[in-house]
C-alpha positions in Angstrom: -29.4 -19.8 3.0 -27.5 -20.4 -0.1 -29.1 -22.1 -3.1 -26.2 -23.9 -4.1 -26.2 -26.0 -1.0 -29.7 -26.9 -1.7 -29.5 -27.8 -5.2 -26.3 -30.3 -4.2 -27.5 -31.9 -1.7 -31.1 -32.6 -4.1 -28.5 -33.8 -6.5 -26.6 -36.3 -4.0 -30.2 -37.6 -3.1 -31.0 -38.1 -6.6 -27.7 -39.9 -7.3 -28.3 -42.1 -4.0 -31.8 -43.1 -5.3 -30.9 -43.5 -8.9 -27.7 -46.2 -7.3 -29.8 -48.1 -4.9 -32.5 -48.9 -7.7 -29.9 -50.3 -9.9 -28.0 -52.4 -7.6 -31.1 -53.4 -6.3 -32.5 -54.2 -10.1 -28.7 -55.7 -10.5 -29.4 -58.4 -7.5 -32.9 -58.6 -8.6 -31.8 -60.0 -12.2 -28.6 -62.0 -11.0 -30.7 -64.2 -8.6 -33.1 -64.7 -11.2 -30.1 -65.8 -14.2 -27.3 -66.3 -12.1 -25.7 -67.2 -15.7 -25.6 -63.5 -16.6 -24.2 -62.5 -13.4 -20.9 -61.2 -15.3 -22.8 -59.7 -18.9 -25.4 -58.0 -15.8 -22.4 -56.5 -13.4 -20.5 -55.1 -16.4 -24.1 -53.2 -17.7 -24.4 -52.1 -13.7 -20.9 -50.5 -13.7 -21.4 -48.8 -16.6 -24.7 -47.2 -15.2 -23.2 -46.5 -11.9 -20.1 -44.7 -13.7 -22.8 -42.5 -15.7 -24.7 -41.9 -12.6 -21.9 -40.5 -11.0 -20.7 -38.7 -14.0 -24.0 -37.0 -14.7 -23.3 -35.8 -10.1 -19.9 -34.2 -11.3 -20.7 -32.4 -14.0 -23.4 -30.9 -11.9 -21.0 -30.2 -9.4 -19.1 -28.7 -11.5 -21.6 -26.7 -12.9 -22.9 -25.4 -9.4 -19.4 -24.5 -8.2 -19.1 -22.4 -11.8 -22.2 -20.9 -11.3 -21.0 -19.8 -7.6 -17.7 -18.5 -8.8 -19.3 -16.4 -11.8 -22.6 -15.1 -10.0 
């Protein structure tokens, strides 16, 4: 069994989990202030894009370390 398939599909979990607790914060905070539904989306985005940033360069990595070893 290769490794590599492990370790991306522990990363894709780990990405899924880390997404669903910040929408679900996200919702949690714009029923609460509904006023800050824009300032609280724009502060979601940006931790979605970094959440799925921090999954490619991972990938990345794991296809690198396929190709070299």
């Amino acid at each position: 069994m290769d490794l590599t398939i492990l370790a991306l599909g522990l990363a894709v979990m780990g990405v899924s989990i880390g997404e669903g607790l910040l929408v679900s914060s996200f919702l949690r905070s714009a029923g609460r202030q509904p006023e800050m539904y824009n300032k609280l989306r724009t502060g979601m985005m940006l931790g979605v894009a970094f959440i799925e940033g921090t999954f490619f360069v991972l990938l990345a990595m794991a296809i690198l370390f396929k190709i070299i070893f």
